[in-house]
C-alpha positions in Angstrom: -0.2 8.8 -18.3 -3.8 9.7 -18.1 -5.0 10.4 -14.5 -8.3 9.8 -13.2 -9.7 13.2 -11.5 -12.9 13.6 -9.1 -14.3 15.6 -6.4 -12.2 16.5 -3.5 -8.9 14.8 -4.7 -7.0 17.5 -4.1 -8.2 17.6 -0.4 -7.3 13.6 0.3 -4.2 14.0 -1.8 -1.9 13.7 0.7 -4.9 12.6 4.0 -2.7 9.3 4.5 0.2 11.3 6.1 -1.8 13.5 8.4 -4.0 10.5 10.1 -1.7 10.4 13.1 -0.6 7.2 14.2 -2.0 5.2 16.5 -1.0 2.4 18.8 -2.5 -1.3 19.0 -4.2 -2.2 21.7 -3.7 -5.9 22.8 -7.4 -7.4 24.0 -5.9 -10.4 25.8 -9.2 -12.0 26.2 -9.4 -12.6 22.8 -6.2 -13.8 22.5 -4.2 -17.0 21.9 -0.9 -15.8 22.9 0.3 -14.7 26.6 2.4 -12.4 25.9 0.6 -10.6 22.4 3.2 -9.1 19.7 3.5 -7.6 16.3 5.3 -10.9 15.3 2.2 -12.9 16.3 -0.6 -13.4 13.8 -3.0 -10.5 14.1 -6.6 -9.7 13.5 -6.9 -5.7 13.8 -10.4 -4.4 15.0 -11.0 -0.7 13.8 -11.2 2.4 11.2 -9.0 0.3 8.2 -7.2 3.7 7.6 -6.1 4.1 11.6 -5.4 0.8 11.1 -3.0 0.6 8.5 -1.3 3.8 9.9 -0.6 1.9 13.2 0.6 -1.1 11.2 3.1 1.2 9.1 6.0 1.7 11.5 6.2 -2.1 12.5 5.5 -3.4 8.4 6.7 -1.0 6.5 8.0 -2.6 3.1 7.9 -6.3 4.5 4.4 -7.5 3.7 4.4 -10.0 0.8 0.8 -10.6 -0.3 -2.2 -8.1 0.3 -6.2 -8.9 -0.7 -8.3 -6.3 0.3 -12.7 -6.4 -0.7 -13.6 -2.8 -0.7 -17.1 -1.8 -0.7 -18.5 -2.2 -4.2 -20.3 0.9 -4.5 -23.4 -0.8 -5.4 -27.1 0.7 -4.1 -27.5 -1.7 -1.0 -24.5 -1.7 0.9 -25.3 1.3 2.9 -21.4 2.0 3.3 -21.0 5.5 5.0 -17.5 8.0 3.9 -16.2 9.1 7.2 -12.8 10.1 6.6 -12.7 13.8 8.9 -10.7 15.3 6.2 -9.8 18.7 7.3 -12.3 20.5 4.2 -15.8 22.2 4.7 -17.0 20.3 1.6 -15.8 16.7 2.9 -17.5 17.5 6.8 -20.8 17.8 4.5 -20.1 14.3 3.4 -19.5 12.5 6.8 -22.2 10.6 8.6 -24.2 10.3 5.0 -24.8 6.8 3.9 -23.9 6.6 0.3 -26.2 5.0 -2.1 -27.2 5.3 -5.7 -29.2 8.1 -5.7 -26.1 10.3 -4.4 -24.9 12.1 -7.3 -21.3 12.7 -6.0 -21.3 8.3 -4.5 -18.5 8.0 -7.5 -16.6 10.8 -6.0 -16.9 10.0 -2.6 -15.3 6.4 -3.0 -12.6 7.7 -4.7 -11.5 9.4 -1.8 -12.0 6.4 0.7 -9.7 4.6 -1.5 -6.8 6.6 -2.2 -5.6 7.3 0.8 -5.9 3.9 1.7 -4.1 2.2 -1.1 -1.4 4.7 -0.6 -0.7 3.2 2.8 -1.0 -0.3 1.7 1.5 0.3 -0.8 4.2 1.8 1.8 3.4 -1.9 3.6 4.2 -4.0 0.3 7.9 -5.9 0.3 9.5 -5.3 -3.3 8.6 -8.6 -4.5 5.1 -8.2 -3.0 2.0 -8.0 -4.6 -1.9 -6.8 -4.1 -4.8 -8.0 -5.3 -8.8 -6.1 -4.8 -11.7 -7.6 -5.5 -14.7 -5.4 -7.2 -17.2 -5.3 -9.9 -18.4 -3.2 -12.9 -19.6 -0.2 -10.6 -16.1 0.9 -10.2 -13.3 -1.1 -11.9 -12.7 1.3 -14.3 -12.2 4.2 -11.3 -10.1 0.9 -9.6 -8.3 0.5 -13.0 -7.3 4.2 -13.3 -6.5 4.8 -9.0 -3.9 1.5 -8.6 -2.0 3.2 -12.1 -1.8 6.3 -10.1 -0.7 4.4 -6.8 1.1 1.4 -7.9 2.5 2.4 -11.2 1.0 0.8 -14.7 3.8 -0.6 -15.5 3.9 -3.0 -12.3 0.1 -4.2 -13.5 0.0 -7.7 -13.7 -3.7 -8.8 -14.2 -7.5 -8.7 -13.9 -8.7 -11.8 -12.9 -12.0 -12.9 -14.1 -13.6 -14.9 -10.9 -16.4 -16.3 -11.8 -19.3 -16.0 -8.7 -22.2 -17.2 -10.1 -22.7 -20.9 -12.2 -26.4 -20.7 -13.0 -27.7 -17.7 -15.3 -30.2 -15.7 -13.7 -33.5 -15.8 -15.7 -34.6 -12.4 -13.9 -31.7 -10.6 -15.6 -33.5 -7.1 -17.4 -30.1 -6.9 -20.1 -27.3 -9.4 -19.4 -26.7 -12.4 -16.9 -23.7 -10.9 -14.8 -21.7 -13.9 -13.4 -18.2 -12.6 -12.9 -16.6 -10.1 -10.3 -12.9 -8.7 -10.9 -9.7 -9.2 -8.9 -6.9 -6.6 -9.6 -3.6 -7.5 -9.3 -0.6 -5.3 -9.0 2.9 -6.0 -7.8 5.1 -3.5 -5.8 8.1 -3.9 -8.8 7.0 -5.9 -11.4 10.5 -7.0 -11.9 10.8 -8.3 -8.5 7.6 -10.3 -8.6 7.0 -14.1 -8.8 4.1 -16.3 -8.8 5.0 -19.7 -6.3 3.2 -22.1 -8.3 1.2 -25.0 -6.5 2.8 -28.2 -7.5 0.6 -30.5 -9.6 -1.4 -33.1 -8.4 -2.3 -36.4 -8.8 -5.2 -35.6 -10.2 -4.4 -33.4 -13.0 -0.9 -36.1 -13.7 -3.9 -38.9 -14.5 -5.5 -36.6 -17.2 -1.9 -37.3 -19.5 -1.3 -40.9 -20.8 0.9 -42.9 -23.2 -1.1 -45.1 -25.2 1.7 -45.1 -28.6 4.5 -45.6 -25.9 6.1 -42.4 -26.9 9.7 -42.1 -25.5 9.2 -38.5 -24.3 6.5 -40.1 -21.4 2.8 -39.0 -20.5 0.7 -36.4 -23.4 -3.1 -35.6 -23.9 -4.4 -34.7 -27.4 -5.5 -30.8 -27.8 -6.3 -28.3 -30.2 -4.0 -28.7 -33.0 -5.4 -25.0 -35.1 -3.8 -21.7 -34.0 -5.5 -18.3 -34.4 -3.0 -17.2 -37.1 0.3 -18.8 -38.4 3.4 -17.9 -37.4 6.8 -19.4 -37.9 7.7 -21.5 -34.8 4.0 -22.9 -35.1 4.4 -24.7 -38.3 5.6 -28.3 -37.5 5.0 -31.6 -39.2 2.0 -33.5 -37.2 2.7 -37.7 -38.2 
């Protein structure tokens, strides 16, 4: 399998098992519950990579669905790599916010993100799944990362999610109006999509005008791309 190589991967190679683990502070103020647990719902407030270590122990292997919206790498997001990675050539990176005239920016989120999905995977159940939102800067470093973590045979899809309606008119090449949502299971095998029953709505869009004894159809798109032998029916 081809593997995606960059600056200072050998040095975060194996970060995720040195971040010592850390334990979760209840702020009771903030709180709902009297008595806060790990079985209540959380929201964690800190460094995402402390915070996945401390989750670890507790959630290790029992967490069924995962979305995570990584910094896109883009010019104005003024996201800063902080990792203190224990390398005289990643110290020279900390405290630097990263932006699109930083010739090693590519490199640098690379390393924020492999440590991290290395943890997240350790926190997905067997029939689990995870999906990560991002956009042309860095899909194809995305793409090439999850194979690594995850395995490409447990891909499952890139969803096209479409965020803008309108085109924009101030566009210098193209009108950009999709981001991408990865999605990759823990085992394929083991994975299942729980489909949302249909609705009301969508049952009105079939009818039976000819009273056909098989119930409710709608009329579609009787050509196929190219013929092959269970698509060749009589139509009456």
């Amino acid at each position: 399998m081809p593997t995606l190589h960059f600056k200072g991967k050998a040095l975060v190679q194996n970060h995720h098992l040195v971040v010592p683990f850390s334990e979760l502070q209840p702020v009771k103020s903030r709180g709902v519950s009297k008595s806060p647990s790990l079985h209540d719902n959380l929201i964690v407030e800190g460094d995402n990579l402390k915070a996945l270590k401390a989750l670890l122990p507790a959630f290790h292997g029992k967490v069924k669905c995962i979305y995570i919206d990584p910094p896109y790498n883009t010019d104005n997001e003024g996201w800063i790599y902080n990792d203190k990675v224990n390398s005289p050539m990643i110290r020279d990176w900390l405290g630097r916010i990263v932006d699109r005239d930083d010739l090693t920016r590519h490199d640098k989120w690379c390393c924020m993100m492999l440590p991290r999905l290395k943890l997240l995977r350790e926190l997905l159940s067997d029939d689990g799944a995870i999906f990560v939102s991002i956009d042309d800067n860095e899909v194809h470093h995305l793409r090439m990362l999850m194979d690594e973590v995850f395995g490409e045979e447990n891909f499952v899809a890139t969803v096209i999610w479409e965020k803008v309606y309108s085109p924009k008119s101030s566009a210098k090449y193209f009108s950009e109006n999709h981001d991408y949502i990865l999605v990759y299971a823990r085992r394929l095998e083991a994975f299942e999509l729980d489909l949302l029953p249909r609705t009301a709505e969508a049952d009105a869009r079939y009818e039976n005008t000819d009273n056909d004894p098989r119930g409710p159809w709608k009329a579609s798109d009787l050509s196929a791309r190219n013929p092959y032998s269970r698509g060749t029916y009589a139509i009456r």
